[in-house]
C-alpha positions in Angstrom: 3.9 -6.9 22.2 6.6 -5.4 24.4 4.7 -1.8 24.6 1.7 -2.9 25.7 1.7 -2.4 29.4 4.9 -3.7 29.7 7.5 -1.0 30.2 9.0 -1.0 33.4 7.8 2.3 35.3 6.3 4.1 38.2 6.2 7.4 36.5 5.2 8.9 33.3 8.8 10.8 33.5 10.3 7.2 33.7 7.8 5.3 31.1 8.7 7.5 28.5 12.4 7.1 30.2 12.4 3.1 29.1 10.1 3.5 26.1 13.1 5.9 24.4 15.8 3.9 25.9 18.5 2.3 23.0 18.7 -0.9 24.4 15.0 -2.3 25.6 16.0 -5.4 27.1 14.6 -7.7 30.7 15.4 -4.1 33.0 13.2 -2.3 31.0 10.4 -5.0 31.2 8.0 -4.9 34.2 7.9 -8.6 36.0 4.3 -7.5 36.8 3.1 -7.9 33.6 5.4 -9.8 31.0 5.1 -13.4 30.4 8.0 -13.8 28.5 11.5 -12.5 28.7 13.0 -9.5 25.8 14.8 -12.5 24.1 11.8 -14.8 23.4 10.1 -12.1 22.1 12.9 -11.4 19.9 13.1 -14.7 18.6 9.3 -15.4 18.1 9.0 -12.1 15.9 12.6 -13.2 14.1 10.9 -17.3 13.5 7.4 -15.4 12.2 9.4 -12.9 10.0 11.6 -15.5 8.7 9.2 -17.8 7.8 7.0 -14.7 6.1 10.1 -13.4 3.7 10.6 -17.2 3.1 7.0 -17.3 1.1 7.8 -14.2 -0.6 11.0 -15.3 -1.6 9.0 -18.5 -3.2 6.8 -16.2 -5.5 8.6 -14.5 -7.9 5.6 -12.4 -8.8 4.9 -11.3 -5.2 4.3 -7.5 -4.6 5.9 -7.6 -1.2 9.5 -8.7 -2.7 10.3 -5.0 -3.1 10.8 -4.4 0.0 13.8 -7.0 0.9 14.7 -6.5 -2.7 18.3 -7.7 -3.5 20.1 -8.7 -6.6 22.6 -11.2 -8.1 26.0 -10.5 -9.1 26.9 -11.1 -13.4 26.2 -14.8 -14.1 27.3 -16.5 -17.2 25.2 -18.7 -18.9 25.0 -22.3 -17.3 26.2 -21.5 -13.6 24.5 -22.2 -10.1 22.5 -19.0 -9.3 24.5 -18.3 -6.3 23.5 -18.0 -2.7 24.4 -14.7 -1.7 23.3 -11.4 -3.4 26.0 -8.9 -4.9 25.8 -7.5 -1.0 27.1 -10.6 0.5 23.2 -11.1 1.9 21.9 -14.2 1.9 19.1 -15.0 -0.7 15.8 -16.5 -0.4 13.5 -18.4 -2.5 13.7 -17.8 -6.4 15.0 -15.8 -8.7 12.5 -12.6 -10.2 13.1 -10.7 -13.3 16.2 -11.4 -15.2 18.2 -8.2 -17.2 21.1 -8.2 -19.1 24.2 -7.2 -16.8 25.4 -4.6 -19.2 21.7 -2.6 -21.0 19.1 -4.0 -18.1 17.2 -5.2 -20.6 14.7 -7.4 -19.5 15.3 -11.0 -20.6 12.1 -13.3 -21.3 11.8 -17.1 -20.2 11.8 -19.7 -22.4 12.2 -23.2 -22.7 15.5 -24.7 -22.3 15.5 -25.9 -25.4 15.1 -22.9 -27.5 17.5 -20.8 -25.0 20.5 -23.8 -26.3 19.1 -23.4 -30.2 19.2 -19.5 -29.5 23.1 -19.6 -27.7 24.2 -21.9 -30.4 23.4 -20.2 -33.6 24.0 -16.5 -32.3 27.5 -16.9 -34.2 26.1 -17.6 -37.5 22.9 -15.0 -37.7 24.6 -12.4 -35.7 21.6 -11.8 -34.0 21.1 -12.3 -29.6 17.9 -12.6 -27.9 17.0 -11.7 -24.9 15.9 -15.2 -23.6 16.8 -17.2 -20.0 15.7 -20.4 -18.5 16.0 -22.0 -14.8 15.5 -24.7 -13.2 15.6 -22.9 -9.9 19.0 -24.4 -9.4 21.4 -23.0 -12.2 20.1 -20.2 -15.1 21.2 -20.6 -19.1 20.6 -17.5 -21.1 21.3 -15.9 -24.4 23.2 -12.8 -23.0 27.0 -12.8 -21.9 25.7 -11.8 -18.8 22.6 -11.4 -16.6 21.6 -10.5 -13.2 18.9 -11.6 -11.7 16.0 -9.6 -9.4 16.2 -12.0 -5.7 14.9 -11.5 -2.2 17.6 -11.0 0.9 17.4 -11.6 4.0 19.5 -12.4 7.3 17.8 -12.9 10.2 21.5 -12.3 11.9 21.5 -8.7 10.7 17.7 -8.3 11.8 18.5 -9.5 15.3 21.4 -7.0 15.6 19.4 -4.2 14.3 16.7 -5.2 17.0 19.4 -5.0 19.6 20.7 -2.0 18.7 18.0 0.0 17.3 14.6 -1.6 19.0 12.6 1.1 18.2 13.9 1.6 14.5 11.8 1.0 11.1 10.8 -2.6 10.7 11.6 -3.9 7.4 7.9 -5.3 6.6 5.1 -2.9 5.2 2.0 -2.0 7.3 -0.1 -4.4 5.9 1.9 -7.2 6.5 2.6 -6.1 10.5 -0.6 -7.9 11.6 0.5 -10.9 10.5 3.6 -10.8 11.7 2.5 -10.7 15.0 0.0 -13.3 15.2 3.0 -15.4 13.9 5.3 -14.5 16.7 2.4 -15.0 19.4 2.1 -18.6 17.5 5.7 -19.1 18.5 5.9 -17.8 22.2 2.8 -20.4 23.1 4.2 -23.9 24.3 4.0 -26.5 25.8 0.3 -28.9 27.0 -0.7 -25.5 28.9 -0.4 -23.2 25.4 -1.0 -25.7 23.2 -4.7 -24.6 22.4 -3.6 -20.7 22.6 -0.9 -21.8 20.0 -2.7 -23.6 17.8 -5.6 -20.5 17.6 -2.7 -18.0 16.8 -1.1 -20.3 14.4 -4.7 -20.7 12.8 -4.9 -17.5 12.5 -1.7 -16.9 11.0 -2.4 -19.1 8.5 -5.3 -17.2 7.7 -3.8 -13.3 7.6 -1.2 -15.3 5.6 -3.4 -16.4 2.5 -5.3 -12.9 2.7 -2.0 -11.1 2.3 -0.9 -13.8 -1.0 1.5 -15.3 0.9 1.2 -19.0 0.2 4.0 -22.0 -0.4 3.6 -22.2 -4.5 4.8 -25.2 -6.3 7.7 -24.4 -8.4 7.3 -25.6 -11.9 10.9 -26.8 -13.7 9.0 -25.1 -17.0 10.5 -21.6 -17.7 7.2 -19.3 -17.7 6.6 -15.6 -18.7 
């Protein structure tokens, strides 16, 4: 949205002068032909991306998780699944694949139930599945430890990396960068005098959101494979 048209310049020399420079901010940005200034574009792109990780975070079988893949420190059976990954970022939505903290193993859902029959009776058969169950608040399992697959993201780190580093790698794969636009335009447009331009980009959104999978699911309280 910023390069189109926008850069502040009178030259070709002095385009590709603000189109390089570290810090694009309101100098760089020709009054001629922006509507908004550097820091509501900012925030528009930082509400749509928010809001997109959010959905991803929600589906724990979502293909685009992998790319703001984080993951839990050792939990014990029984405890909150914390808030924070093992990097201190904050996590988002639900917990993914769960592995035991010490082989990686991959540990199978299962109903509460059985994962309590299966803890309490590991003393007497000598035997220890690989079985866990959540309720999307706190996790029991069969292991002594597990770590859990999660999605991270702070939208404080992504604004400092967009002050620092504007033209840097955005975190969000290509076909997912459409979408993430039409989000932000749905944002900048307020007011009575936007209100219809809004609406059609959030409409849209909406849209290039279901196409891409990204949906609000309803979290069942039933352990699933």
């Amino acid at each position: 949205m910023i390069r189109a048209n926008l850069l502040k310049a009178d030259s070709a020399s002095a385009l590709a002068t603000n189109y390089a420079v570290a810090n694009i901010g309101d100098t760089e940005i020709s009054d001629r032909g922006n509507m908004f200034p550097k820091l509501a574009v900012d925030d528009a792109l930082l509400s749509s991306a928010s809001r997109m990780v959010e959905l991803i975070g929600l589906d724990k079988n979502s293909n685009h998780r992998t790319y703001f893949a984080g993951v839990t420190s050792s939990l014990a059976t029984g405890v909150v699944i914390p808030t924070s990954s093992s990097t201190s970022k904050p996590v988002i939505g639900v917990i993914g694949d769960v592995r035991d903290a010490s082989t990686a193993k991959r540990c199978s859902a299962a109903p509460y139930e059985a994962v309590i029959r299966a803890t309490n009776i590991i003393s007497y058969f000598n035997t220890q599945p690989h079985h866990y169950y959540t309720d999307n608040t706190r996790i029991w399992h069969t292991r002594t430890n597990v770590v859990a697959d999660v999605v991270m993201w702070s939208e404080t780190d992504q604004r400092a990396l967009m002050i620092t580093n504007p033209t840097g790698a955005c975190p969000f794969p290509d076909d997912l960068i459409p979408a993430l636009v039409e989000g932000a335009l749905s944002f900048l447009f307020r007011g009575e005098f936007n209100f219809q331009q809004a609406e059609s980009h959030r409409a849209r959104w909406n849209e290039m959101l279901a196409d891409a999978g990204l949906k609000t699911p309803i979290l069942e309280r039933v352990a699933t494979q």
